[in-house]
GUFI-47005 format. One record per residue (C-alpha): x, z, y; residue number from 1. Coordinates in Angstrom, 1 decimal, decimal comma. Layout:
BEGIN
X/Z/Y/NUM
...
END
This chain:
BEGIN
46,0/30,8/38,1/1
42,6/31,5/39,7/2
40,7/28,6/39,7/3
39,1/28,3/43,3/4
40,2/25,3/45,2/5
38,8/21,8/46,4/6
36,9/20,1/44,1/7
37,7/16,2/47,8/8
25,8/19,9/60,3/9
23,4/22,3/61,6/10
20,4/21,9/59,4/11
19,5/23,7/56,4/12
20,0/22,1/53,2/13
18,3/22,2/49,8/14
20,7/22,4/46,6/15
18,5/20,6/44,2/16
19,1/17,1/43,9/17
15,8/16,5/42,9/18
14,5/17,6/46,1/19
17,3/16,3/48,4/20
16,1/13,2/50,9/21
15,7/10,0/49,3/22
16,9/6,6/50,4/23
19,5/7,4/52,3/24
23,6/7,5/52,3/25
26,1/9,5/53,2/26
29,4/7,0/54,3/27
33,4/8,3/53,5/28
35,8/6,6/55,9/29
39,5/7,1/55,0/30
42,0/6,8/57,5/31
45,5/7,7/55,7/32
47,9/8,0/58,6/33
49,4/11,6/59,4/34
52,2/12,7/61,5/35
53,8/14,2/58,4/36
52,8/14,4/54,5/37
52,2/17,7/53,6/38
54,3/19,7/50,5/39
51,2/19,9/48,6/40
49,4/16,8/49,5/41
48,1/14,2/46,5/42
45,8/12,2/48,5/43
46,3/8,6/49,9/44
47,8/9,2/52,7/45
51,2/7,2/54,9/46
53,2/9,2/57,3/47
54,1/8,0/60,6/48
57,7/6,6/59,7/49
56,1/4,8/56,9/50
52,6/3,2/58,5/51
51,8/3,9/61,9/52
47,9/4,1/62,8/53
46,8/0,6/63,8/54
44,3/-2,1/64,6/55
44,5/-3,9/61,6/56
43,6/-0,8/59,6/57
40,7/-0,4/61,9/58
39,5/-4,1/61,9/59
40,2/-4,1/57,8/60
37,7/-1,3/57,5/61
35,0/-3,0/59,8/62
35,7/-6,1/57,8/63
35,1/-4,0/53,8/64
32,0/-2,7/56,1/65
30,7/-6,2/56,7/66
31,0/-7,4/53,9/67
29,7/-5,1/51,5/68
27,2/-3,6/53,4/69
24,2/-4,7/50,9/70
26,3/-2,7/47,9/71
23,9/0,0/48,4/72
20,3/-1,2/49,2/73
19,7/2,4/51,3/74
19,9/1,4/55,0/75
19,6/5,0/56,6/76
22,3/7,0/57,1/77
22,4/10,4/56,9/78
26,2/11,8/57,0/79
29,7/9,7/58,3/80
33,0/11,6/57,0/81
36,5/10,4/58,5/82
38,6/11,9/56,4/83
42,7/11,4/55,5/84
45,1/11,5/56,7/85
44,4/12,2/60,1/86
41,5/10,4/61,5/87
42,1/12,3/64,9/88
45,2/9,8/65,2/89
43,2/6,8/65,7/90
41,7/6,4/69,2/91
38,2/7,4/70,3/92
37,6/3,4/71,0/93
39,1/2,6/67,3/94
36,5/5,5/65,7/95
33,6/4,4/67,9/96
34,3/0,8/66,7/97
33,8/1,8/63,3/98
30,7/3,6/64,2/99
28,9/0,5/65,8/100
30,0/-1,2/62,7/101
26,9/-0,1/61,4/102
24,7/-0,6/64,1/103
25,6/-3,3/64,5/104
24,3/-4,5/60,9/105
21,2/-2,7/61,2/106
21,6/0,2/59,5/107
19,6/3,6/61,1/108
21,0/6,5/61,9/109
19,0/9,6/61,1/110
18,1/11,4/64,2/111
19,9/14,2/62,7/112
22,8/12,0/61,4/113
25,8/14,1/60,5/114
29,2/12,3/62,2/115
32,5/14,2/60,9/116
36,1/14,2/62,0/117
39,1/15,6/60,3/118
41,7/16,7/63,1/119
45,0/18,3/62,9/120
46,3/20,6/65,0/121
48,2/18,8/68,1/122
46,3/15,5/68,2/123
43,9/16,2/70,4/124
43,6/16,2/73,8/125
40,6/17,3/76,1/126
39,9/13,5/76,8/127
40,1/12,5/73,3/128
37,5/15,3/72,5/129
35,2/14,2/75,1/130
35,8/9,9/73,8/131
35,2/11,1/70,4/132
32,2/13,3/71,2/133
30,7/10,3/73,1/134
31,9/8,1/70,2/135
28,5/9,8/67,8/136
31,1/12,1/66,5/137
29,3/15,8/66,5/138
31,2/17,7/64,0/139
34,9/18,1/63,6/140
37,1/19,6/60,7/141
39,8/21,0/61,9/142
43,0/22,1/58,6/143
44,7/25,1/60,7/144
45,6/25,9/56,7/145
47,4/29,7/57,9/146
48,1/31,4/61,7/147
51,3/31,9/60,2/148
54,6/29,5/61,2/149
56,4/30,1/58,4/150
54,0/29,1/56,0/151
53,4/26,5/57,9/152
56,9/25,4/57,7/153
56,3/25,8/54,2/154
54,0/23,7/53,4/155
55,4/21,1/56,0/156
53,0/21,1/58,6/157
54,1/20,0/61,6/158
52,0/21,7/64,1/159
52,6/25,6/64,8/160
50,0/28,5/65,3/161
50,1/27,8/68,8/162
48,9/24,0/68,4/163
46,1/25,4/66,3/164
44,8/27,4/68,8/165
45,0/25,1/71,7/166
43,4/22,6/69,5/167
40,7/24,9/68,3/168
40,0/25,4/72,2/169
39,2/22,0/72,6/170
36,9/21,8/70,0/171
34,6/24,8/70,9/172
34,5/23,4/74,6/173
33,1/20,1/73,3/174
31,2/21,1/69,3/175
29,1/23,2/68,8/176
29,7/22,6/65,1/177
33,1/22,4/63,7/178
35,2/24,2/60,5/179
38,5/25,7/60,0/180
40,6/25,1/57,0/181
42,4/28,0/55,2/182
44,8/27,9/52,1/183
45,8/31,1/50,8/184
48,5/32,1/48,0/185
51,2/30,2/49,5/186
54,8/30,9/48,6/187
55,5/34,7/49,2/188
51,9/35,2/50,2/189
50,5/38,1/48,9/190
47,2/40,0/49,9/191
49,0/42,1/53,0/192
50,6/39,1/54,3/193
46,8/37,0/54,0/194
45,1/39,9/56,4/195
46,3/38,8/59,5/196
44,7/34,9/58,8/197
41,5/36,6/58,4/198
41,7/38,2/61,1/199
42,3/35,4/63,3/200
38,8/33,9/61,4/201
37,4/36,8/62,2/202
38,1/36,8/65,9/203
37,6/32,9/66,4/204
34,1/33,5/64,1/205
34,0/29,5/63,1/206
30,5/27,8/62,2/207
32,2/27,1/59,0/208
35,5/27,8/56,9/209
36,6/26,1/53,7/210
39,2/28,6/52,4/211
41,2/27,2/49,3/212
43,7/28,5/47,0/213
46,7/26,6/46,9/214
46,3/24,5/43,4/215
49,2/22,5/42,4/216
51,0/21,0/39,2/217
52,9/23,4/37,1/218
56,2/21,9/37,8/219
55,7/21,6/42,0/220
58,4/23,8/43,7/221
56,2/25,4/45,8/222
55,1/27,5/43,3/223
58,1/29,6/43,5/224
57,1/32,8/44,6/225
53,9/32,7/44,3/226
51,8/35,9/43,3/227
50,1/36,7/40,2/228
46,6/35,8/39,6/229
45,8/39,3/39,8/230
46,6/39,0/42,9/231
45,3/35,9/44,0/232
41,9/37,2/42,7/233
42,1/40,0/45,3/234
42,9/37,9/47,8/235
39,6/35,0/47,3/236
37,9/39,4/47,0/237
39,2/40,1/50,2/238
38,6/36,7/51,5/239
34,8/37,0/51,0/240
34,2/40,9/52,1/241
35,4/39,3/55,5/242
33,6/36,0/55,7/243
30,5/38,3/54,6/244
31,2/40,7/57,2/245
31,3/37,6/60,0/246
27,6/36,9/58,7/247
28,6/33,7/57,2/248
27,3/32,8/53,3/249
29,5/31,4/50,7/250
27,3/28,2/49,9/251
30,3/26,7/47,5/252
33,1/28,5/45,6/253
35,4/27,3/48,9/254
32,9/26,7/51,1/255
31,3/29,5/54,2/256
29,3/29,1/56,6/257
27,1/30,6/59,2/258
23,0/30,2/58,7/259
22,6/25,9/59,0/260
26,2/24,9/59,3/261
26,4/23,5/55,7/262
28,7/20,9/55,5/263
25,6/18,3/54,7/264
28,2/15,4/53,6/265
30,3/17,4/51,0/266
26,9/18,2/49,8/267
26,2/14,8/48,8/268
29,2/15,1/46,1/269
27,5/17,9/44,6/270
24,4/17,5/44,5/271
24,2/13,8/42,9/272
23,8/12,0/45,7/273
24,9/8,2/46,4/274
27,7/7,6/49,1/275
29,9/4,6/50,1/276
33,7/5,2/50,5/277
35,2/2,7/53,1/278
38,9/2,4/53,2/279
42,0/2,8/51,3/280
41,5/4,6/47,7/281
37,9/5,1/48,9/282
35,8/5,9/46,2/283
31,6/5,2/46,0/284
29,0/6,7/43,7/285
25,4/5,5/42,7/286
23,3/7,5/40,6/287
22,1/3,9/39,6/288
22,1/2,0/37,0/289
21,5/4,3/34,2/290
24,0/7,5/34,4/291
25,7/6,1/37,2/292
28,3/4,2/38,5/293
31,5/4,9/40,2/294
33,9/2,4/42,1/295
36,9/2,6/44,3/296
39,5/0,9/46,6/297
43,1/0,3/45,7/298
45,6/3,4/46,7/299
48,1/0,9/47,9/300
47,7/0,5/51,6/301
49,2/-3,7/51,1/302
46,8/-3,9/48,4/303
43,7/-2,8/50,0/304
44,1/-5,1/52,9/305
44,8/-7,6/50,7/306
41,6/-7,1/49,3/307
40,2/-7,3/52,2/308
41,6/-10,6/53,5/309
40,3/-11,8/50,2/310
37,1/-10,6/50,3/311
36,5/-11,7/54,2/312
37,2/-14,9/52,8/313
35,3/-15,2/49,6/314
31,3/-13,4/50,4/315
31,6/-13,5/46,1/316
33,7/-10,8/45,7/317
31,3/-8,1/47,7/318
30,7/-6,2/44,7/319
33,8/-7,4/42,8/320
35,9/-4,3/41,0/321
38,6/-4,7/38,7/322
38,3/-3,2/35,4/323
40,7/-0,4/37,0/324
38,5/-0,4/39,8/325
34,9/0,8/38,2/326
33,3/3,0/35,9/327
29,9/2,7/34,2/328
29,5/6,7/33,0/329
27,9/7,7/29,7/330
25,0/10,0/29,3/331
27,6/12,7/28,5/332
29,7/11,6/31,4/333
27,3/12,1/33,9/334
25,5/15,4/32,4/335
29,4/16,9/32,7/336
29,5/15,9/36,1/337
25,9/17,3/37,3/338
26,4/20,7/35,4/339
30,0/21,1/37,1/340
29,0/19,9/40,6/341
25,8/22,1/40,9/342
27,7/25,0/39,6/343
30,1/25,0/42,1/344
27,2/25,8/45,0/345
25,8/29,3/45,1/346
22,3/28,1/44,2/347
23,7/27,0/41,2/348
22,2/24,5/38,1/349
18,5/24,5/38,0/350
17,7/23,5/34,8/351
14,7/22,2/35,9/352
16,6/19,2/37,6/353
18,6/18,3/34,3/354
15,1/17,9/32,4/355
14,6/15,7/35,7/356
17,2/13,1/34,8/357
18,0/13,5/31,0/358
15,4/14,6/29,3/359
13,5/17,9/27,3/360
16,5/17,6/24,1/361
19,0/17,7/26,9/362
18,0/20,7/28,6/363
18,0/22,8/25,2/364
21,6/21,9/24,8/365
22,9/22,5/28,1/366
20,8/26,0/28,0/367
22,7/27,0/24,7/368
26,0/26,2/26,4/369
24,7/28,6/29,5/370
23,7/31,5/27,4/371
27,1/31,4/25,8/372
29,0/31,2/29,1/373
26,8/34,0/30,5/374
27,6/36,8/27,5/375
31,1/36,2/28,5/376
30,1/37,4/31,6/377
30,3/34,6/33,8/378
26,9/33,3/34,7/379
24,0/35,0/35,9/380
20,6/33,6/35,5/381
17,6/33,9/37,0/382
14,2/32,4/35,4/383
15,6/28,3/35,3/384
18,4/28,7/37,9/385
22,2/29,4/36,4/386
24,9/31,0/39,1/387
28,2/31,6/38,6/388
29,2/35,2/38,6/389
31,7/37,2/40,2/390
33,9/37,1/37,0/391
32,6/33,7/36,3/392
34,1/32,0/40,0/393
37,8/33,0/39,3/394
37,7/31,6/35,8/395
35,5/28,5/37,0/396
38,2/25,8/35,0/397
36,8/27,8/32,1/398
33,2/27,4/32,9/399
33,2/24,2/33,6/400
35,2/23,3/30,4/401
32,4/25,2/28,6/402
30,1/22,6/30,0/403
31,8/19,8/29,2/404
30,3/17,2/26,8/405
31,3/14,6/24,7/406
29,2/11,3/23,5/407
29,0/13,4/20,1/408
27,1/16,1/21,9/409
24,8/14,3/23,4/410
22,8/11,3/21,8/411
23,5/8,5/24,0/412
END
């Protein structure tokens, strides 16, 4: 199966981590509720019949931002991402509640702070726009996933094509920056049947897209009838002579967008970057101590507020993680990581940034790894800086395997 799929503002970004801003943090919010779960959903999520959005949600997530808010010692914040779920089913009062959270504790927003919203089509309104807009909320992420009702059906999504549209309406009335979603290689989707979806992209001509090819177990009925690899490969081919066409620059294998309209939070995951999850099955990162540290939230949604009540109750536990709950990575851990993440961006691994963190004896062993993986045709390199090529991005899995490093590699 070809490899391209998800990995989980209108400024210009630079790639390097070495270079990216320094002491600030990008914030995750999850809000799990959905009107429906999707076929091919594995994310934390509760549908309607099972947890209803809520207050007590809200007010947990306010309460986990209270009490932790010295986890990370940064105080600005560059980038807020509500993700899910369906963040657009909470109300514009509930999100802005969240929001002055923050200010509330002192933390500053960057002048150019980045405030996402994931939405689904049919949960919006024009007044719910205009609430969230006035909420700090200035970009919006909108999972149309096809312009296609049967596939739609398919992959149990309750809205229709029409819903998308209306909803995608709203948004350009009140953002000027907001991105479509698009899966392709669905169930008895094949590269004649994907044309019309990117021709709807074309005609809307979004700020930004994340386009995806559908990635699921082995076993998962939905992929019954789906077409070969071969074929999938033309279709990600086709994909990007009509992105490229609509002037917009594939920045990450999934990711387009027009000049500026880089999704700046996502970019925090790949370029090394410390962020805060907040919320059920939230996960944080901090490149310090050492290689870095990694620690989540509980999946289960009686569980996290549980752990909340506990923690409003006992200041202690503020940076108290279960064994199951934290990870301390290893040199080798870490070096994985940064050569996968900075792959996946079309400016690539600058080898310049791995002597940065690990070292002159890392760098030669990563570089011998590269020059392997680019005889086999799938990097390209230019002086320091290693791309993926056009061979290399629908065998990625592969590259990235090729980069992967145990403790016996690398001298800890």
């Amino acid at each position: 199966m070809v490899d391209i799929g998800k990995s989980n503002g209108p400024s210009l970004i630079n790639h390097d981590s070495t270079t990216c801003m320094e002491n600030t943090l990008g914030v995750y919010i999850h809000i799990p509720f959905c009107i429906q779960r999707c076929s091919y959903c594995d994310f934390a999520t509760y549908a309607k019949d099972q947890i209803a959005a809520n207050d007590a949600y809200v007010e947990a997530v306010c309460t986990e931002i209270r009490c932790r808010q010295n986890i990370f010692s940064e105080k600005k914040l560059s980038t807020i991402y509500f993700g899910g779920g369906t963040p657009s089913l909470l109300t514009p009062e509930q999100i802005k509640k969240i929001i002055d959270q923050f200010k509330t504790l002192g933390f500053e927003f960057l002048p150019d702070i980045e405030i996402t919203l994931e939405v689904n089509p049919a949960t919006l309104s024009s007044q719910k726009c205009e609430g969230f807009r006035q909420a700090g909320v200035n970009r919006i992420s909108i999972g149309c996933q096809s312009f296609n009702d049967d596939y739609l059906k398919a992959c149990n999504r309750e809205h229709n094509v029409q819903d998308t549209l209306h909803t995608i309406d709203l948004v350009q009335s009140h953002f000027t920056n907001y991105s479509l979603d698009l899966l392709f290689s669905l169930p008895q989707q094949g590269l004649e049947q994907l044309e019309p979806d990117l021709l709807k992209m074309q005609e809307i001509s979004p700020p930004h897209i994340s386009a995806y090819c559908l990635t699921l177990p082995e076993k998962h009925p939905m992929n019954q009838g789906r077409c070969s690899d071969e074929e999938q490969a033309e279709m990600f081919d086709r994909t990007l002579q009509v992105f490229g066409q609509m002037g917009m620059k594939r920045y990450e294998i999934s990711n387009f967008s027009k000049p500026g309209f880089e999704s700046r939070h996502n970019n925090l995951y790949w370029t090394d970057q410390n962020y805060w999850g907040v919320g059920l099955s939230a996960h944080s990162y901090k490149r310090d101590p050492h290689w870095g540290y990694r620690f989540w939230n509980p999946s289960s949604y009686q569980a996290y507020m549980q752990k909340i009540q506990d923690l409003a109750h006992d200041g202690s536990l503020e940076t108290s993680f279960s064994k199951n709950e934290r990870e301390s990575l290893m040199k080798h851990e870490s070096l994985s990581d940064f050569c996968h993440t900075h792959l996946r961006l079309h400016d690539g691994l600058n080898l310049s940034s791995v002597r940065h963190k690990y070292g002159e004896p890392t760098v030669s062993k990563v570089a011998d790894r590269l020059v392997v993986l680019e005889k086999k045709g799938w990097l390209n390199v230019d002086r320091d800086r290693w791309r993926l090529s056009d061979n290399g991005l629908l065998v990625s899995n592969q590259v990235f395997s090729g980069l992967l490093f145990s403790a016996q590699d690398i001298d800890n």
